[in-house]
C-alpha positions as a Markdown table, in Angstrom:
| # | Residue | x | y | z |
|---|---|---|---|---|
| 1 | Unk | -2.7 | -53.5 | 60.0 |
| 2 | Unk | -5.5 | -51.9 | 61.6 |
| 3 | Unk | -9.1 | -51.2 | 60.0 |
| 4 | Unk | -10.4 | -47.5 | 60.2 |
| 5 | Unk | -14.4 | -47.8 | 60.4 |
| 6 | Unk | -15.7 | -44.6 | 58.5 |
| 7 | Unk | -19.4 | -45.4 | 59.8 |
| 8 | Unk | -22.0 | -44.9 | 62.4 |
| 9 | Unk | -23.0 | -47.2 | 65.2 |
| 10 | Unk | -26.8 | -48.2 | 65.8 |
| 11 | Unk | -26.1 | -46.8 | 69.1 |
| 12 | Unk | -25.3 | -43.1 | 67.7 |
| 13 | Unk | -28.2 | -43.6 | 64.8 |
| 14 | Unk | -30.7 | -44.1 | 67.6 |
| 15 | Unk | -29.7 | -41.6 | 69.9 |
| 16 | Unk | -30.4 | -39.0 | 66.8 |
| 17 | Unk | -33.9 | -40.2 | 66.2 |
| 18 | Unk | -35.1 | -40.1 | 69.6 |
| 19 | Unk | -33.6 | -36.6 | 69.8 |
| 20 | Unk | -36.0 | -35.8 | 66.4 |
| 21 | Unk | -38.4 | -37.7 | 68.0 |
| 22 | Unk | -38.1 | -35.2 | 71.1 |
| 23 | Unk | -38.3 | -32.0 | 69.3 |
| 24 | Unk | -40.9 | -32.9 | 67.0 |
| 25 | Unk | -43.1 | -34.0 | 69.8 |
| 26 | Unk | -41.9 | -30.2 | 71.2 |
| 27 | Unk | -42.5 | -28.2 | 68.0 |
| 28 | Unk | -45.5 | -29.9 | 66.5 |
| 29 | Unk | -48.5 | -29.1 | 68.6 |
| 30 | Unk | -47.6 | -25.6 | 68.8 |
| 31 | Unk | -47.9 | -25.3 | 64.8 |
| 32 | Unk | -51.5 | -24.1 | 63.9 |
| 33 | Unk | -53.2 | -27.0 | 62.5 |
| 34 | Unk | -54.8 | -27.2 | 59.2 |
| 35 | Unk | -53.5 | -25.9 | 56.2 |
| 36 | Unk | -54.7 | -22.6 | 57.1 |
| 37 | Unk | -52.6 | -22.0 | 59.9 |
| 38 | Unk | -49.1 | -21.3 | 58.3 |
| 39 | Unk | -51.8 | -18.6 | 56.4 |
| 40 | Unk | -52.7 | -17.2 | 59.9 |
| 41 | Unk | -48.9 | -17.4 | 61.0 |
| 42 | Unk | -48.1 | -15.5 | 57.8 |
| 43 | Unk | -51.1 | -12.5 | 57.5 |
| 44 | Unk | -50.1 | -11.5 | 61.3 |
| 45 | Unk | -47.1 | -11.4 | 60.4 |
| 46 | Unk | -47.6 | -9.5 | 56.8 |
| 47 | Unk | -50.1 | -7.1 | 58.8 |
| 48 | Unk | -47.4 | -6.3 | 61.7 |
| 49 | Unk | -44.7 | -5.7 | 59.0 |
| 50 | Unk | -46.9 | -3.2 | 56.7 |
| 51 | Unk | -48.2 | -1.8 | 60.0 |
| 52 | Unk | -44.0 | -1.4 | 61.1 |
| 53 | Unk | -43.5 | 0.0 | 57.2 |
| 54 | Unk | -46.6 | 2.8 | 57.2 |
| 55 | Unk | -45.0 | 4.1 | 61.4 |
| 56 | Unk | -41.4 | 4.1 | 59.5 |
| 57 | Unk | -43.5 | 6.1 | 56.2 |
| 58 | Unk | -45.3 | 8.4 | 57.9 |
| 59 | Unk | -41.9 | 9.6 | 60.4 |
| 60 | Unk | -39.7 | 9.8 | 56.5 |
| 61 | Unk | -42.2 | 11.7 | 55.2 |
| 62 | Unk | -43.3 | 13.6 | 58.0 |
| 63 | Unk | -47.0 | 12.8 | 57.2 |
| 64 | Unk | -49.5 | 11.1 | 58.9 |
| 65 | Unk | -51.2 | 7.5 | 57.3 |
| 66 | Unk | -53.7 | 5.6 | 58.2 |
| 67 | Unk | -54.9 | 1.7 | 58.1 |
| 68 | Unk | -58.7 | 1.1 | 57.6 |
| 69 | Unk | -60.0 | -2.4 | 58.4 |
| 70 | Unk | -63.1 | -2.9 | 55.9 |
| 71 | Unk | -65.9 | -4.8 | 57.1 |
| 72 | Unk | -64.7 | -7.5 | 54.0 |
| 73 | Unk | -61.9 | -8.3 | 56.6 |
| 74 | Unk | -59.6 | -6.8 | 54.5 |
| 75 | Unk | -57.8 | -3.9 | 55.4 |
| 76 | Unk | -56.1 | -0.7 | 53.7 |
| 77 | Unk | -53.7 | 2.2 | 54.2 |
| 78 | Unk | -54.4 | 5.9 | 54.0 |
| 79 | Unk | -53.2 | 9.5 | 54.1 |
| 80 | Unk | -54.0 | 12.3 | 55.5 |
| 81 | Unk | -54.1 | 15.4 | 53.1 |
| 82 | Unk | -55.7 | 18.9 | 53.0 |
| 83 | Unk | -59.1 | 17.1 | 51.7 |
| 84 | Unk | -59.2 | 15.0 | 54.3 |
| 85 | Unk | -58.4 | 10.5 | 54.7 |
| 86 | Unk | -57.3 | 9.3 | 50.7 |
| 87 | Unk | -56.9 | 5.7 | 50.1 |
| 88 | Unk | -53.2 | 4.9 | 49.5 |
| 89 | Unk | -54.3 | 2.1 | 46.6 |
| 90 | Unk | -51.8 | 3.2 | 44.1 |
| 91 | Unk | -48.7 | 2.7 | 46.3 |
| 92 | Unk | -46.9 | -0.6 | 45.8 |
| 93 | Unk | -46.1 | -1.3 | 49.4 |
| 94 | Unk | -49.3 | 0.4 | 50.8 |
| 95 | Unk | -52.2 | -1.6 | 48.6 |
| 96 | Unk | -55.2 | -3.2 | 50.1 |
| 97 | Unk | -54.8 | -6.5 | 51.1 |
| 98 | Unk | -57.6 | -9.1 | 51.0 |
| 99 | Unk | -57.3 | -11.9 | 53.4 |
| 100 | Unk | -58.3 | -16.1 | 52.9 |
| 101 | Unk | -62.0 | -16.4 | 53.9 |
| 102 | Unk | -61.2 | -18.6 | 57.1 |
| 103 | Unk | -59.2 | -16.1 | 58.5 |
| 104 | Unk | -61.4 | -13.2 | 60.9 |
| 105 | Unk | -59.7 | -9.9 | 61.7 |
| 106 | Unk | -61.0 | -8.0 | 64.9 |
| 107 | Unk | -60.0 | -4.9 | 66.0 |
| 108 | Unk | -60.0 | -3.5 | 69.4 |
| 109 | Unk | -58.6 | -0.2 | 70.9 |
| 110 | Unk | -55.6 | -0.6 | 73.1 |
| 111 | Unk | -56.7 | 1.1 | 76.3 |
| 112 | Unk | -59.6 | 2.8 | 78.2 |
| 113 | Unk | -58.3 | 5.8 | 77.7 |
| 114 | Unk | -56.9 | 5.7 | 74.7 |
| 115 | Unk | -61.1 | 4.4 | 73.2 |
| 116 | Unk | -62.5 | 7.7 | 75.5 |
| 117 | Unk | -59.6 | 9.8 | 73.7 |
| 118 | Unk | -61.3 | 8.5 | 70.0 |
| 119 | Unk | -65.3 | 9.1 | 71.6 |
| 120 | Unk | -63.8 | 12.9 | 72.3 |
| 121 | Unk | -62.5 | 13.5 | 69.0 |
| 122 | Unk | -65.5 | 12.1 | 67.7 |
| 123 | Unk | -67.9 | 14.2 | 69.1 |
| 124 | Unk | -65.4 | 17.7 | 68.5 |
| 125 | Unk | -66.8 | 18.6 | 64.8 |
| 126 | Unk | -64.2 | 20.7 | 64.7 |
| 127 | Unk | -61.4 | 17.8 | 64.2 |
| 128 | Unk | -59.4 | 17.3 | 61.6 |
| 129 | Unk | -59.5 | 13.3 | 61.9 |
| 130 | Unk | -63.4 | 13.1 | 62.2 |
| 131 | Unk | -64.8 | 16.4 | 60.7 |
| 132 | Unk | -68.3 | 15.3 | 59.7 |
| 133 | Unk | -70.5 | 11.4 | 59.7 |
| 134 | Unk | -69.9 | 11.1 | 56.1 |
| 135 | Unk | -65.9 | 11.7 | 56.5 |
| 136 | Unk | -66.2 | 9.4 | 59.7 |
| 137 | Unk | -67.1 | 6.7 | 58.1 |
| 138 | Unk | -63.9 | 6.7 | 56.2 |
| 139 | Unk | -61.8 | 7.4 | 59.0 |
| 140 | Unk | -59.1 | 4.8 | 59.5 |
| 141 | Unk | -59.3 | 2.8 | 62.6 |
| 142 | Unk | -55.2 | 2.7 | 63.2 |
| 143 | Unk | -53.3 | 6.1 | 62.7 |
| 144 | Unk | -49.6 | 6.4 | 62.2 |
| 145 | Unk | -48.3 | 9.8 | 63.0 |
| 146 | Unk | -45.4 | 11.4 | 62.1 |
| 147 | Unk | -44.0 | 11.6 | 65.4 |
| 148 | Unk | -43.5 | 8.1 | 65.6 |
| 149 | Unk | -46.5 | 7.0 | 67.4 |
| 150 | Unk | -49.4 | 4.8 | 66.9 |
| 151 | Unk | -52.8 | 4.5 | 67.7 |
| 152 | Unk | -52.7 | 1.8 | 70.6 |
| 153 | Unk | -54.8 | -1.7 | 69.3 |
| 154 | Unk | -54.5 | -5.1 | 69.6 |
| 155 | Unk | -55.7 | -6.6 | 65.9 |
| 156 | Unk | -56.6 | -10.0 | 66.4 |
| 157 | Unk | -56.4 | -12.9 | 63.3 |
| 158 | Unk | -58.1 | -16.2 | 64.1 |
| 159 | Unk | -59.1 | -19.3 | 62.5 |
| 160 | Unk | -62.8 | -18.8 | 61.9 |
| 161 | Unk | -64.8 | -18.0 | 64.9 |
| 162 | Unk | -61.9 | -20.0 | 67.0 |
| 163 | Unk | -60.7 | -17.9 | 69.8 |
| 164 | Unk | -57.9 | -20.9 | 70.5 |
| 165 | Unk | -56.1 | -20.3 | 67.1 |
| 166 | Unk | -55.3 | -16.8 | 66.7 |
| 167 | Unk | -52.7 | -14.6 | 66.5 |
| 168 | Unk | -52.4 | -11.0 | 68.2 |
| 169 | Unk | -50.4 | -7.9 | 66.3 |
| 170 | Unk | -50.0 | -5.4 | 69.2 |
| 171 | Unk | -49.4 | -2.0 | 68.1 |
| 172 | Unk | -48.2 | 0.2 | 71.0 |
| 173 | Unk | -48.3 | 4.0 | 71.5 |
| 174 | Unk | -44.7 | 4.2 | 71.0 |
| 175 | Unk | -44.8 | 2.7 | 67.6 |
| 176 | Unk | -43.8 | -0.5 | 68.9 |
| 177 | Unk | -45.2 | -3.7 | 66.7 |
| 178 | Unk | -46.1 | -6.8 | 68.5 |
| 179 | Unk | -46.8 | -10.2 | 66.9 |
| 180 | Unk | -48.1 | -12.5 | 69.9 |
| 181 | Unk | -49.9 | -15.9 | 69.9 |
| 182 | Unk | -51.6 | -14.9 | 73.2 |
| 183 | Unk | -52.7 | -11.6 | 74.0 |
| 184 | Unk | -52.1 | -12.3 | 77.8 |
| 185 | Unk | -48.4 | -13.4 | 78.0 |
């Protein structure tokens, strides 16, 4: 009569524990460190999906929002209307959001010429997005319009002043939403 073994060997356990062993040496240096971390991993990736939600709100609605980054590092969405830039605070998807106190948000225009575009607007007094220096200064830094396009930035969230930890949201001209860990690659 012959014996069925319903078992593994120590040969077969091994060979699954070095393969763990493997990956994890893989996978965990490339996890942020700190308990922080999984928040920086998860406000990029809250501010890239809002940022994807306000391009797909203001193309359905045919209107054009807005995202303000306060000097708080906390950042919120607007509308355009007749009056001028309105806070969007009573929306449920489009509320302020306050970010943890170890994470910094910076904020830079995509490209050259789209930062000498913004200087022009600036200085026209006749333009509807920067009609006067008391509207200016609550003029949104990132505009959706309702063409589908986007304000070209790069909207960095790091680790305290760390520029090693830090995650990049890359918001392209043609509404395209980037989340990258560097900015370069």
């Amino acid at each position: 009569m012959r014996r069925l073994n319903k078992g593994f060997t120590l040969l077969e356990i091994m060979l699954v524990l070095v393969l763990l062993s493997l990956a994890a040496s893989v996978i965990i240096p490339r996890l942020p460190s700190g308990s922080s971390g999984s928040d920086l991993y998860q406000q990029s990736e809250k501010f890239a999906a809002l940022a994807r939600a306000a391009n797909q709100q203001a193309l359905l609605e045919g209107k054009t929002l807005g995202l303000k980054l306060t000097s708080d590092n906390d950042y919120e969405f607007m509308l355009l209307a007749d009056k001028g830039w309105e806070k969007l605070g009573k929306n449920r998807l489009f509320r302020p959001v306050s970010l943890p106190k170890d994470i910094q948000l910076t904020y830079s225009a995509g490209d050259s010429f789209w930062r000498e575009a913004l200087e022009y607007e600036q200085d026209d007094s006749n333009s509807i997005y920067f009609p006067d220096d008391e509207q200016a200064a609550k003029q949104p830094d990132i505009i959706f319009w309702s063409s589908g396009e986007i304000s070209p930035s790069n909207v960095s969230f790091c680790l305290g002043k760390s520029e090693t930890n830090c995650q990049w949201v890359v918001l392209e001209e043609t509404g395209e939403v980037l989340v990258k860990e560097n900015l370069n690659g």
